[in-house]
Backbone bond lengths (Angstrom), bond angles and torsions (degrees), N, CA, C in turn:
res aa  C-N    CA-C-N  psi(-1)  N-CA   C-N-CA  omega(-1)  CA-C   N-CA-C  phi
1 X - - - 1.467 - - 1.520 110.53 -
2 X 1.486 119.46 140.75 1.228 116.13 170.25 1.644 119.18 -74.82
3 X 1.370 122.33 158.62 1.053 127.03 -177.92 1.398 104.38 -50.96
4 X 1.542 128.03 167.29 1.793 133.24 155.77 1.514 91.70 -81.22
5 X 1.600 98.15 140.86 1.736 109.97 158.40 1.792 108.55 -89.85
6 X 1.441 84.85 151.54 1.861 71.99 179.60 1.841 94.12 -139.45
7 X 1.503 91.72 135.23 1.633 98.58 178.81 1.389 108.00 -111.02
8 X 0.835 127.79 109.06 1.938 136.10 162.07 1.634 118.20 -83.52
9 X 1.216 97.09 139.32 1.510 109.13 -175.63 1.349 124.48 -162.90
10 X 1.413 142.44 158.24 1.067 136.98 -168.36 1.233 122.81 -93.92
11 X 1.381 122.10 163.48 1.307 114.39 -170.15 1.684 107.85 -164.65
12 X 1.353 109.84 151.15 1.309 120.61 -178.59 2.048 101.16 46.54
13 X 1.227 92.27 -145.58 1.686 95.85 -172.67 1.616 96.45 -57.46
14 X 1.449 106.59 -71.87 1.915 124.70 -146.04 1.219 103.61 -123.78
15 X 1.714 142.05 -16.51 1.730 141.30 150.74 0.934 122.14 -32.37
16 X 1.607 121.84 141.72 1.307 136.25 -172.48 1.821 66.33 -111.34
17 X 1.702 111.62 156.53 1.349 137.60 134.91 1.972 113.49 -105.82
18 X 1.190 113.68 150.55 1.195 97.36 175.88 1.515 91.60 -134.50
19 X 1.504 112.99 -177.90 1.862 109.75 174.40 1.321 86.01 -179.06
20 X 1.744 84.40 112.89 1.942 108.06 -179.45 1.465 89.72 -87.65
21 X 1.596 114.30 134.54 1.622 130.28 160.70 1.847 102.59 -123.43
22 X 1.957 89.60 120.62 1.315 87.25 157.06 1.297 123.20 -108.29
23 X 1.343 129.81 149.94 1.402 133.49 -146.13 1.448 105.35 -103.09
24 X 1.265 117.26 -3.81 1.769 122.56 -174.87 1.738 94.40 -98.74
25 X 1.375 121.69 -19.78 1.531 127.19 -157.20 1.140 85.41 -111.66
26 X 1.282 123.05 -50.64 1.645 112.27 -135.07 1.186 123.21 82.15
27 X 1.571 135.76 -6.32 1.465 131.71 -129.70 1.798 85.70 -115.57
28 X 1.401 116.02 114.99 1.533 116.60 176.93 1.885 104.04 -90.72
29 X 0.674 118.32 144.55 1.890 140.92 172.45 1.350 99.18 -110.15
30 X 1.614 122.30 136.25 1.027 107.61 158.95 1.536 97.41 -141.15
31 X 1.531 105.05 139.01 1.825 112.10 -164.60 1.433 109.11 -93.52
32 X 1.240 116.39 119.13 1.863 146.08 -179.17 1.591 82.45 42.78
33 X 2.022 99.68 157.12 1.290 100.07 -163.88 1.760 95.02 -135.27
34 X 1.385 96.53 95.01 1.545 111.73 -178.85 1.620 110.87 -62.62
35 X 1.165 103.64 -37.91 2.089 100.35 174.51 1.709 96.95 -151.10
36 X 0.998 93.09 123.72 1.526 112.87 172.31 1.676 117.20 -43.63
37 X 1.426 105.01 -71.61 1.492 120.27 165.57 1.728 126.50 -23.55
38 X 1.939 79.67 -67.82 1.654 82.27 173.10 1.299 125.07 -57.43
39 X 1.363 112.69 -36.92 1.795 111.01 -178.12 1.616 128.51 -77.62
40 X 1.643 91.65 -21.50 1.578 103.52 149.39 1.573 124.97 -62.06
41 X 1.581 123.73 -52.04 1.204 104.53 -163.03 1.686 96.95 -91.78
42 X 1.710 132.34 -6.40 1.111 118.42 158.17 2.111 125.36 -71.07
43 X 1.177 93.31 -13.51 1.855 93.71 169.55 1.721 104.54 -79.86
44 X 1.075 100.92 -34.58 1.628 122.62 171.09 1.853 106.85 -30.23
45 X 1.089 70.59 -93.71 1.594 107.60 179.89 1.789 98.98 -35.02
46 X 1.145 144.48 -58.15 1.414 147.48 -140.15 1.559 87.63 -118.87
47 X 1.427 136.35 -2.27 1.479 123.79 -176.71 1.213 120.50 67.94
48 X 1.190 126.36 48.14 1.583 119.64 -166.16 1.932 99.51 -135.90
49 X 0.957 124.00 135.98 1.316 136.19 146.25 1.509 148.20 -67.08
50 X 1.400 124.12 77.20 1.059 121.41 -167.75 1.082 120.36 -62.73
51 X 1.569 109.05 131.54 1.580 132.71 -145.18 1.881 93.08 -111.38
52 X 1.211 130.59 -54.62 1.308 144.14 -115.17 2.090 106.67 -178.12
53 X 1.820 98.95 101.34 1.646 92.90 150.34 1.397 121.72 -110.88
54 X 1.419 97.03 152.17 1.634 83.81 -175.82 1.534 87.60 -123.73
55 X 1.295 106.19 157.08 1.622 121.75 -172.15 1.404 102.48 -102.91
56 X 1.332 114.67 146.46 1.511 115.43 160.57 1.643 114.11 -101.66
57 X 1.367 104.14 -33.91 1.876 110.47 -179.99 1.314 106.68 -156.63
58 X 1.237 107.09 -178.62 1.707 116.61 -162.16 1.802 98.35 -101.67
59 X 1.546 111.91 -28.34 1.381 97.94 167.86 2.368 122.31 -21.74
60 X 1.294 82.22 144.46 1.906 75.79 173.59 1.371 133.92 -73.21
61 X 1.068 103.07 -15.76 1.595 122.59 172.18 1.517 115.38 -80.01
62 X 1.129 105.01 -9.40 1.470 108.13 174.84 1.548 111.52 -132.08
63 X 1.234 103.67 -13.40 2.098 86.12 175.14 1.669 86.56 -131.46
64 X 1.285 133.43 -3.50 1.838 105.52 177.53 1.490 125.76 -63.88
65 X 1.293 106.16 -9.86 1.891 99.80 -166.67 2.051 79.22 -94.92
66 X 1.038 137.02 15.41 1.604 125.57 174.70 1.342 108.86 -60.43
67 X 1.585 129.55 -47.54 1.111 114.62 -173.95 2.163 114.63 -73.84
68 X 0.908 111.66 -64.08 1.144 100.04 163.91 1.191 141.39 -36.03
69 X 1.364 118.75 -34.48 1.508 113.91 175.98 1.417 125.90 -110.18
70 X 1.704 104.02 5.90 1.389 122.10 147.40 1.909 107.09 -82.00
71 X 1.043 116.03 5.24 1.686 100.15 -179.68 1.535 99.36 -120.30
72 X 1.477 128.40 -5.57 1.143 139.56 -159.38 1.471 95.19 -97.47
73 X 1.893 107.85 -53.80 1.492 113.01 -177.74 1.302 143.66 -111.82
74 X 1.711 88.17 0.75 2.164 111.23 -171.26 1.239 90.69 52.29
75 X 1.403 137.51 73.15 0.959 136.05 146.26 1.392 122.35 -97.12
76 X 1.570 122.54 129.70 1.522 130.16 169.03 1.479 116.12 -34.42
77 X 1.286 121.80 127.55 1.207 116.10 -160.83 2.050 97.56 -128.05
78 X 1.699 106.63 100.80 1.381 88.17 169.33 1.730 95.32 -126.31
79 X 1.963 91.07 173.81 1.608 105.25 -153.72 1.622 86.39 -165.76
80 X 1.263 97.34 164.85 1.373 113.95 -165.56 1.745 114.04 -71.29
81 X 1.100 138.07 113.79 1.210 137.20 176.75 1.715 120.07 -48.24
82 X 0.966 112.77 -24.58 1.745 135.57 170.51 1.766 94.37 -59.85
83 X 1.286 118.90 -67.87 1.475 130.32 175.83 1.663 105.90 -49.07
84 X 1.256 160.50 -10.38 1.191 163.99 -173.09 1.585 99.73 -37.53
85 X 1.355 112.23 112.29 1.446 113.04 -173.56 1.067 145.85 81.97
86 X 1.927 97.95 7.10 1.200 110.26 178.05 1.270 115.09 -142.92
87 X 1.754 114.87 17.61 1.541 121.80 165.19 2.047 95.38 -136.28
88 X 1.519 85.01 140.13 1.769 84.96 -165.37 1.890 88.96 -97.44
89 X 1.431 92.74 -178.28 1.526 113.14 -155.61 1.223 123.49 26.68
90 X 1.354 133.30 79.00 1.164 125.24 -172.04 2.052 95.80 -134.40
91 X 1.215 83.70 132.73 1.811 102.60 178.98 1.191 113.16 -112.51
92 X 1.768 131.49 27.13 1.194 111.51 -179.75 1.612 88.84 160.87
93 X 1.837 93.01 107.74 1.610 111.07 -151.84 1.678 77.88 -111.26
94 X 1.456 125.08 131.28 1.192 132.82 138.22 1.605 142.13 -108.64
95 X 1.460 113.66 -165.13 1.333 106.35 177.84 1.448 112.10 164.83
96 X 1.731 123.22 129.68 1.116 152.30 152.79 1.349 97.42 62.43
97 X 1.163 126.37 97.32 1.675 126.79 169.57 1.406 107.13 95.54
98 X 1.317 119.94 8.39 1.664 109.77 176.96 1.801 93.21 -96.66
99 X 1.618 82.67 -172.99 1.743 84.30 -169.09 1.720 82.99 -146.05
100 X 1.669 99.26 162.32 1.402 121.69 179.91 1.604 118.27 -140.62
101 X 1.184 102.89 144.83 1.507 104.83 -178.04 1.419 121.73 -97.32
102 X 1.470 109.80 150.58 1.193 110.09 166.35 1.725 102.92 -153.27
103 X 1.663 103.98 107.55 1.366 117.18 -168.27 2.032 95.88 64.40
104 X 1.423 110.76 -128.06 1.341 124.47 179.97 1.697 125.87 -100.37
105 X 1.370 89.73 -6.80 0.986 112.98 176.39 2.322 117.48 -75.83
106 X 1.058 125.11 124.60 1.199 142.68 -136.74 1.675 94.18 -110.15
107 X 1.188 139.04 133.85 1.312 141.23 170.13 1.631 101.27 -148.86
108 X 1.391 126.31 118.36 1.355 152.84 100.44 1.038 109.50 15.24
109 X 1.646 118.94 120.86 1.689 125.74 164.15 1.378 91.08 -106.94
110 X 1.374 111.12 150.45 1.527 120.40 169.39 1.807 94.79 -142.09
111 X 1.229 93.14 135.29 1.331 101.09 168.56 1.522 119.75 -81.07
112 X 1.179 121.56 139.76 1.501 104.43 -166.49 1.973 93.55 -151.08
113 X 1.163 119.22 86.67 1.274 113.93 -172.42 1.849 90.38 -116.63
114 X 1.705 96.94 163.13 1.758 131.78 -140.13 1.351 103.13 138.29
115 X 1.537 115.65 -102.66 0.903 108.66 -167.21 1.601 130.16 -48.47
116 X 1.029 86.95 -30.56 1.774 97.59 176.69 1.414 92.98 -154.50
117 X 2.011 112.76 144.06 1.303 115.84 161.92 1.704 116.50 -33.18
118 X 1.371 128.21 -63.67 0.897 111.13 -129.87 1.597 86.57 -126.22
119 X 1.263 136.15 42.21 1.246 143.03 165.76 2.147 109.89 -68.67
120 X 1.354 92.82 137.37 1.373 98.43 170.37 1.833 105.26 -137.41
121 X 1.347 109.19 161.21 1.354 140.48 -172.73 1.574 94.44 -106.30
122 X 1.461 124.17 153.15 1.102 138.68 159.23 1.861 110.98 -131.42
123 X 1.321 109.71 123.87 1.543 116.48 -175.39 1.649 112.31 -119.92
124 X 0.836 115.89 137.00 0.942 121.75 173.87 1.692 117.76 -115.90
125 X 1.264 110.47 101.52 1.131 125.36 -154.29 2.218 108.51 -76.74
126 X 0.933 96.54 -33.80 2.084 90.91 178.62 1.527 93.23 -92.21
127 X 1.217 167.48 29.36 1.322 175.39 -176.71 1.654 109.60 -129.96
128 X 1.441 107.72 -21.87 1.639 114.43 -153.48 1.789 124.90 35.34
129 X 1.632 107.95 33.44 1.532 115.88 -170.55 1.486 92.13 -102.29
130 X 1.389 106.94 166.48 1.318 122.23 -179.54 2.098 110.94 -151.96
131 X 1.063 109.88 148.48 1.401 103.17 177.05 1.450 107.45 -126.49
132 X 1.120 130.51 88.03 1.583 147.43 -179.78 1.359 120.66 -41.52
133 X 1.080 119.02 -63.83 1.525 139.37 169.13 1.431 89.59 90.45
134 X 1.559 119.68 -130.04 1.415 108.78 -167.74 1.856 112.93 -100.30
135 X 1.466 103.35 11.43 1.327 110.56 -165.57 1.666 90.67 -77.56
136 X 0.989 122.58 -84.23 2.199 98.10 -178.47 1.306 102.43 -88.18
137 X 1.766 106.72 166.35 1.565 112.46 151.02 0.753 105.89 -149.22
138 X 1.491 111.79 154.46 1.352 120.59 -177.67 1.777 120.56 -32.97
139 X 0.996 125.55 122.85 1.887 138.14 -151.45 1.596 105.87 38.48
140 X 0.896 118.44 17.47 1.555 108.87 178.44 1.629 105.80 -141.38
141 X 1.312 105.65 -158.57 1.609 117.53 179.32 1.397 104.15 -173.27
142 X 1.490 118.23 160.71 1.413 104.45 -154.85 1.679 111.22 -112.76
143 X 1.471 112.12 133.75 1.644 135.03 175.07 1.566 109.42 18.65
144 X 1.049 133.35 121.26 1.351 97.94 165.01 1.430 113.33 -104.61
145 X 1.502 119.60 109.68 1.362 138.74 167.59 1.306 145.87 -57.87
146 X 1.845 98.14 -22.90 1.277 120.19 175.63 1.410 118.01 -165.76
147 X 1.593 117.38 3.19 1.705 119.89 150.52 1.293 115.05 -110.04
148 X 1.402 109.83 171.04 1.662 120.70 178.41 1.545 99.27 -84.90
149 X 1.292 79.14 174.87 2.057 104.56 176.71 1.639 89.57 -53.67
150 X 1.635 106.70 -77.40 1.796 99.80 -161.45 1.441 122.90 -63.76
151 X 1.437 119.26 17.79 1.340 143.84 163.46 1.140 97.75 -61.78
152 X 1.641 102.71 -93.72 1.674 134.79 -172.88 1.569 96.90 -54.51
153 X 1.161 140.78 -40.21 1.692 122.13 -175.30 1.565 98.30 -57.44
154 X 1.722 117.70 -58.25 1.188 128.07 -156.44 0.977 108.41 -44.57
155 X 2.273 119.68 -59.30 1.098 116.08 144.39 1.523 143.28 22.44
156 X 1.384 87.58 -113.64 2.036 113.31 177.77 1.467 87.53 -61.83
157 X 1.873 156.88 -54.94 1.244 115.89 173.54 1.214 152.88 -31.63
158 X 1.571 101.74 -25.46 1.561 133.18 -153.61 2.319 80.06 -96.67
159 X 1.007 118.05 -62.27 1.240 121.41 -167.20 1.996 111.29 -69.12
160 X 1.810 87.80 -27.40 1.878 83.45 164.68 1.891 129.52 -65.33
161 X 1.495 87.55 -22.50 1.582 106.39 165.95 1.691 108.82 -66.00
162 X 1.006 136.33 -17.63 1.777 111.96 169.53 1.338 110.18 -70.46
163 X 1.340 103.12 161.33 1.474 102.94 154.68 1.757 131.24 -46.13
164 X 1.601 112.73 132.40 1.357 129.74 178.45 1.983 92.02 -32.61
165 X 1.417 102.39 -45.05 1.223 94.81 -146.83 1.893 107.34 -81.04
166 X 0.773 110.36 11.95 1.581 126.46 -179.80 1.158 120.09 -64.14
167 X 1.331 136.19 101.04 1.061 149.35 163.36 1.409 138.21 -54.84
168 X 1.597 112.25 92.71 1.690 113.24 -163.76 1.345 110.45 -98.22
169 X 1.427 123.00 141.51 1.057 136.24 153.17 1.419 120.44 -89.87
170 X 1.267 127.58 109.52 1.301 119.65 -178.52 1.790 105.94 -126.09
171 X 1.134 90.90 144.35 1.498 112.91 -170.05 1.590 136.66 -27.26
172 X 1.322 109.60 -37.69 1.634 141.07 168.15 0.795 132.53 -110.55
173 X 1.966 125.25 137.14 1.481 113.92 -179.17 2.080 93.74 -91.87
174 X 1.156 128.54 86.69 1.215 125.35 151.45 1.508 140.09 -88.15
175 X 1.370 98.11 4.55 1.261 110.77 -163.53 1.411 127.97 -67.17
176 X 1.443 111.76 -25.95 1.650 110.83 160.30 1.235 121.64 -51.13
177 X 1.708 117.10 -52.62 1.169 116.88 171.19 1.531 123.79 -49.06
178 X 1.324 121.07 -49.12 1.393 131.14 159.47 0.862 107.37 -39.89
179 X 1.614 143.83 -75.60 1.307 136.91 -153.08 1.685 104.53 -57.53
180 X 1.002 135.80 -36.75 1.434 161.23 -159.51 1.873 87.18 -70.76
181 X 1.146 114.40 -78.82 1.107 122.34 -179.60 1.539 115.01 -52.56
182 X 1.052 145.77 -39.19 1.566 148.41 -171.88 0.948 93.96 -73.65
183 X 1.564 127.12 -58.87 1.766 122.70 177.51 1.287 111.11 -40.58
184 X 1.030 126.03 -29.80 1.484 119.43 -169.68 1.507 105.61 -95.57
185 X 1.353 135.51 -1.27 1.664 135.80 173.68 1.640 102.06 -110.21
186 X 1.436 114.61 -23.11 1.807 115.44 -167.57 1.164 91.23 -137.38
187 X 1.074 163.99 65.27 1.524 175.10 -145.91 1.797 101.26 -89.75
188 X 2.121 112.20 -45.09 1.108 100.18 -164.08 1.774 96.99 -111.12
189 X 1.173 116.71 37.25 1.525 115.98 162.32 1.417 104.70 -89.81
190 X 1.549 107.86 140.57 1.371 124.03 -151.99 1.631 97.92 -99.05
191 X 1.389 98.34 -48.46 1.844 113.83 -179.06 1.732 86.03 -69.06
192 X 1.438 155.80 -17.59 1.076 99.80 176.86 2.016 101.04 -110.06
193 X 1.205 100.54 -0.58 1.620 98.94 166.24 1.570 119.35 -66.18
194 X 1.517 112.09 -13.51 1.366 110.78 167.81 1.445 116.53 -104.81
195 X 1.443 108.87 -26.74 1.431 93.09 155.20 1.712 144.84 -74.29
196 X 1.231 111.93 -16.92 1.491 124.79 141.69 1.344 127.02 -78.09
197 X 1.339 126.72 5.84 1.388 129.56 144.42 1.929 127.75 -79.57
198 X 1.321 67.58 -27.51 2.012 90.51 168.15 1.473 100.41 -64.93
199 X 1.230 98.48 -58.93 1.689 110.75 -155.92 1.506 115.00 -54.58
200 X 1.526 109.58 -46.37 1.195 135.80 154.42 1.442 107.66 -23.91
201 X 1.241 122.59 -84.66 1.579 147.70 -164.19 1.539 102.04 -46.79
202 X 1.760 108.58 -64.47 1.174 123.41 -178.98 1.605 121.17 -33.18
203 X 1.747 109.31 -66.40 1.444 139.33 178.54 1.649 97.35 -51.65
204 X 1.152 126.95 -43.56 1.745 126.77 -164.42 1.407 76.80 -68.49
205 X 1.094 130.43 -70.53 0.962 129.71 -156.42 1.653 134.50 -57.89
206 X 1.268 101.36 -6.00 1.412 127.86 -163.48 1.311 143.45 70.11
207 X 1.763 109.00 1.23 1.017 111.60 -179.64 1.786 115.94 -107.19
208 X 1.543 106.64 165.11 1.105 120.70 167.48 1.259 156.46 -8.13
209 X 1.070 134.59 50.05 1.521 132.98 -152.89 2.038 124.29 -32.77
210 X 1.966 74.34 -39.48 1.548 104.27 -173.38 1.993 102.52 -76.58
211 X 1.621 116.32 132.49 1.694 128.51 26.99 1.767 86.42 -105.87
212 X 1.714 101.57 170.92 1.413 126.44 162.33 1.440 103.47 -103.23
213 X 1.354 111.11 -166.39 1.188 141.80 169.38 1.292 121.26 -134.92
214 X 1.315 106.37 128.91 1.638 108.97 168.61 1.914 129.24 -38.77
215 X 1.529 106.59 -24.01 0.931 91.97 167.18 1.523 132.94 -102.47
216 X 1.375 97.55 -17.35 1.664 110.41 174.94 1.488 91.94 -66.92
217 X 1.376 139.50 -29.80 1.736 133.82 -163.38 1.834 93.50 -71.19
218 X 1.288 102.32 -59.16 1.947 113.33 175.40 1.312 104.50 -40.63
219 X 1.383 127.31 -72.81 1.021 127.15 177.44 1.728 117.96 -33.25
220 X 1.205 129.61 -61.72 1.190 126.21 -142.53 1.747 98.18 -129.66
221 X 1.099 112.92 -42.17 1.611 93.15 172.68 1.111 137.25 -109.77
222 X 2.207 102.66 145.20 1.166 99.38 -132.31 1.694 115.79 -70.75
223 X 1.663 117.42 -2.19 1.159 130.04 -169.45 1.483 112.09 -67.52
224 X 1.179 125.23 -8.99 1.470 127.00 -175.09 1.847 93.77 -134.91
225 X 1.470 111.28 24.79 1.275 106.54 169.55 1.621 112.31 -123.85
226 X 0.989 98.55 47.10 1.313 114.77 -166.52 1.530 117.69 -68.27
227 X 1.745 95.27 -54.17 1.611 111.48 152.51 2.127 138.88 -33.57
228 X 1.863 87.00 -28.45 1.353 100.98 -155.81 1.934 97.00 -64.40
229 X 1.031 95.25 145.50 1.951 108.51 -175.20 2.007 89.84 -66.83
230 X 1.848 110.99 -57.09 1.345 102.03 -168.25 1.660 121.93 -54.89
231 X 1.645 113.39 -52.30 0.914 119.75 159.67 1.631 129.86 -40.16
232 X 1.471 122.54 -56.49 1.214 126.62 170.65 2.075 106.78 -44.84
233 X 1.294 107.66 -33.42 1.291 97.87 173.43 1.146 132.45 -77.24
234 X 1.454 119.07 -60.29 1.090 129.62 160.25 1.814 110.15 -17.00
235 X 1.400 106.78 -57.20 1.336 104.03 -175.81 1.973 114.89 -72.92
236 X 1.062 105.15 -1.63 1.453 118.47 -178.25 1.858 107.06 69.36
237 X 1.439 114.36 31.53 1.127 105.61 176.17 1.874 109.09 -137.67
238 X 1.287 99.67 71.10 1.668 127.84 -177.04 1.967 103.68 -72.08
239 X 0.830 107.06 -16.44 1.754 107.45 179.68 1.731 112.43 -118.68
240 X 1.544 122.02 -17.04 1.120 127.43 -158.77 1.769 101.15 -78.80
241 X 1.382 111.27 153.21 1.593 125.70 169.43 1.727 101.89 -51.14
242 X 1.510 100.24 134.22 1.865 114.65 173.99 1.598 87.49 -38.87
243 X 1.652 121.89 -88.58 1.062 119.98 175.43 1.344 126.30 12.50
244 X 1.755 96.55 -70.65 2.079 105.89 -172.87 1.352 116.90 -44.17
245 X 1.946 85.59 -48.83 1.866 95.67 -158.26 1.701 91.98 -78.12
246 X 1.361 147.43 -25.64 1.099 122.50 -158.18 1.702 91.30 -80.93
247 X 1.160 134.40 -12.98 1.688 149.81 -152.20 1.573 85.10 -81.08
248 X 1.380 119.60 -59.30 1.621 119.38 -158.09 1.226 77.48 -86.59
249 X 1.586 167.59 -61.67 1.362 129.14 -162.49 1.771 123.41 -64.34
250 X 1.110 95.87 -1.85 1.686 100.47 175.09 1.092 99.42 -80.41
251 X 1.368 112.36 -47.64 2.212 112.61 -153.94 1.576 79.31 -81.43
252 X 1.008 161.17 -23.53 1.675 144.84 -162.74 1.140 85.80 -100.42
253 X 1.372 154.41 -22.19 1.765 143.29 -167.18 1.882 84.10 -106.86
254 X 1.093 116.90 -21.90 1.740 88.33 170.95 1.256 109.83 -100.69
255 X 1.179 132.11 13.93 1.392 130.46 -176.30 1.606 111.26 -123.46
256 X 1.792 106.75 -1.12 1.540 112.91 -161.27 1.964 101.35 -79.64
């Protein structure tokens, strides 16, 4: 099988759009559809036919352009079964351990609720790619709006299990702001003082922060460092449940 191509691009204010093309199918995917337009004239642009969206959450930034660009392209429309009634056109409701196609290529639903009840991840496990949506981001992880802390830990635990070498796409370029904020809970982590020196460089520069890797995320942010002995101190909570301590780095990143 040939590799998936993957096109990233921006969208609305701070959205990544992405649109997986496989080249043995032809068959384009394109993950939650923040503006209709844009993801039209970017399939445009690269020659590709959108075959297939798949939703990560019912937020609007990620499932409102569904009706339009399912009427634009008859495209297969799946979305999280948790979401039932709260993402429109959808032909194909899943959840937690199912799998989806694209060409021969095999992608993984993981349920991953915090940010939203009924948010899911799609992985694609022989690619080592992953599509996050708002459940991590690069040094951060996303609001939780409608799950708890031991939701969202359970979550990002479940996603610390891929390989280091796994390549995430996650939904937003927020990551300056993040980096900004982690310095201020892990100040003397070295892997993430160079990864906000990256970040730095990158942004002057105008480009992209987005995708990470699962292991640069372990490494350096503090949301999946919940475990760490230094961190746990710093925060003065050396005995407390992973859960607790990842709980007080949320309420200090919504209050930072």
């Amino acid at each position: 099988m040939s590799a998936l191509e993957i096109r990233q691009f921006p969208c609305l204010s701070d959205n990544y759009g992405f649109l997986i093309h496989d080249p043995d199918s032809g068959e384009t995917v394109v993950i939650d559809t923040p503006d209709a337009k844009t993801i039209e004239a970017e399939a445009a642009a690269a020659g590709w036919t959108i075959t297939q969206i798949w939703n990560t959450h019912h937020h609007w930034d990620h499932a409102g352009g569904n009706s339009e660009l399912k009427a634009a392209t008859k495209a297969h429309v799946v979305a999280p079964k948790a979401d039932q009634n709260r993402i429109d056109s959808v032909d194909q409701w899943v959840q937690d351990g199912d799998t989806v196609m694209l060409g021969q290529h095999r992608a993984d639903v993981y349920f991953t609720p915090g940010h939203t009840l009924g948010h899911v991840c799609y992985h694609f496990p022989d690619q080592k790619i992953a599509f996050v949506g708002d459940t991590l981001f690069a040094l951060g992880c996303g609001r939780l709006f409608e799950g708890s802390p031991q939701q969202m830990w359970d979550s990002l635990s479940r996603l610390m299990d891929w390989p280091d070498e796994t390549t995430i796409y996650c939904a937003h370029e927020y990551t300056q702001s993040n980096a900004a904020f982690a310095l201020s809970v892990d100040p003397d982590n070295r892997d993430l003082q160079a990864y906000a020196a990256q970040v730095e460089a990158e942004r002057a520069r105008g480009e992209p922060t987005v995708p990470t890797t699962i292991g640069a995320e372990k490494a350096a942010n503090p949301f999946l460092r919940a475990a760490d002995p230094a961190l746990r101190a710093r925060l003065g909570l050396e005995t407390a449940a992973d859960a607790d301590v990842f709980a007080e780095i949320r309420r200090r990143k919504d209050n930072f």
